[in-house]
Phi, psi and omega in degrees: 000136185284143172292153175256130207310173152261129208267163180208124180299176202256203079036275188299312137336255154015266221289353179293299175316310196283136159239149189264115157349177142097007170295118201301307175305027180212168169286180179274331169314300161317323169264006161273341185299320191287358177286319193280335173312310161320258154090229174301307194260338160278320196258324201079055182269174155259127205318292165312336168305307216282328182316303185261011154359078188268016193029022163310135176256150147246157186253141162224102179051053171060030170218147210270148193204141182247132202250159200263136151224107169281195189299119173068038141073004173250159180224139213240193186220106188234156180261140157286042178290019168234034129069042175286168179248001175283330178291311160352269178324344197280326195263008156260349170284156145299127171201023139342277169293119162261137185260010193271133152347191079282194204220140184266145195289335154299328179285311176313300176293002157266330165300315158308303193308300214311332191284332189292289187324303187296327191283000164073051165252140171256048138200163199252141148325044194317170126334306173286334201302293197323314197295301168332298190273340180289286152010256140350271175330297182288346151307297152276348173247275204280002176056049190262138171284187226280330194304325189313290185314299178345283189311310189284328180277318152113354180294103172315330184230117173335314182305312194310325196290303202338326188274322172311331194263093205262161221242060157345081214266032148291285207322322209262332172291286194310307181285016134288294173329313188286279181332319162102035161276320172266112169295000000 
């Protein structure tokens, strides 16, 4: 049986899925859930990662940094670099105390399917799809190189990223375009 490719969302897709917390209406469960979803797809958290979240900050060459405690008890630094403003905003509160519930890796994953239908996709929304396209994105959009991402994801060994960096043909039109080789 062939395996099936694993899909990854542009940019524009990205940011359609994502909603910013913090709705008066929902519960606080509901807005942590739409926190780890955040997340996931702006930082490249890993669905435990984004769970246990604690918004610790760091200062780095004067630039705001959140540090990670990831997968085998090691910790990273990932950035806001696809510039969202609830993180922006996250990072002048105090937010040390999280006032949010938790939240279970079924319920994310049941919110991705409910998010797959409504975005009309004929596959569903995983958890990695977000880490995968967080990926992608910083790649093909922002031309960041790959050892960078490698680092920003938290992978020890370079073949793991490779494979995240999946060979799109959004990604490869839009990043011809912007070069100005495709009209």
């Amino acid at each position: 049986m062939k395996k099936q490719q694993e899909q990854i969302l542009t940019f524009t897709e990205l940011t359609a899925l994502i909603q910013n917390p913090s709705n008066p209406n929902l519960p606080l469960r509901h807005d942590k859930l739409l926190e780890c979803i955040l997340l996931m797809g702006y930082l490249g958290l890993r669905v435990s990662e984004a769970i246990n979240f604690t918004w610790q900050q760091m200062l780095v060459e004067d630039k705001n940094a959140f540090l990670v405690h990831g997968k085998g008890s090691k910790q990273r630094l990932v950035f806001n670099l696809l510039n969202n403003s609830y993180i922006n905003k996250k990072i002048k509160l105090d937010s040390s105390k999280d006032k949010w519930k938790s939240i279970s890796r079924i319920a994310i994953w049941k919110y991705l399917a409910k998010k797959s239908q409504e975005l009309k996709l004929n596959w569903k929304i995983t958890p990695h799809t977000l880490r995968r396209s967080f990926a992608s994105i910083l790649q093909y959009d922002l031309n960041i190189e790959s050892a960078t991402i490698q680092q920003l994801l938290g992978h020890s060994h370079f073949a793991t990223t490779e494979r995240y960096l999946k060979k799109d043909p959004r990604f490869l039109v839009n990043s011809l375009q912007r070069k100005g080789f495709l009209l």
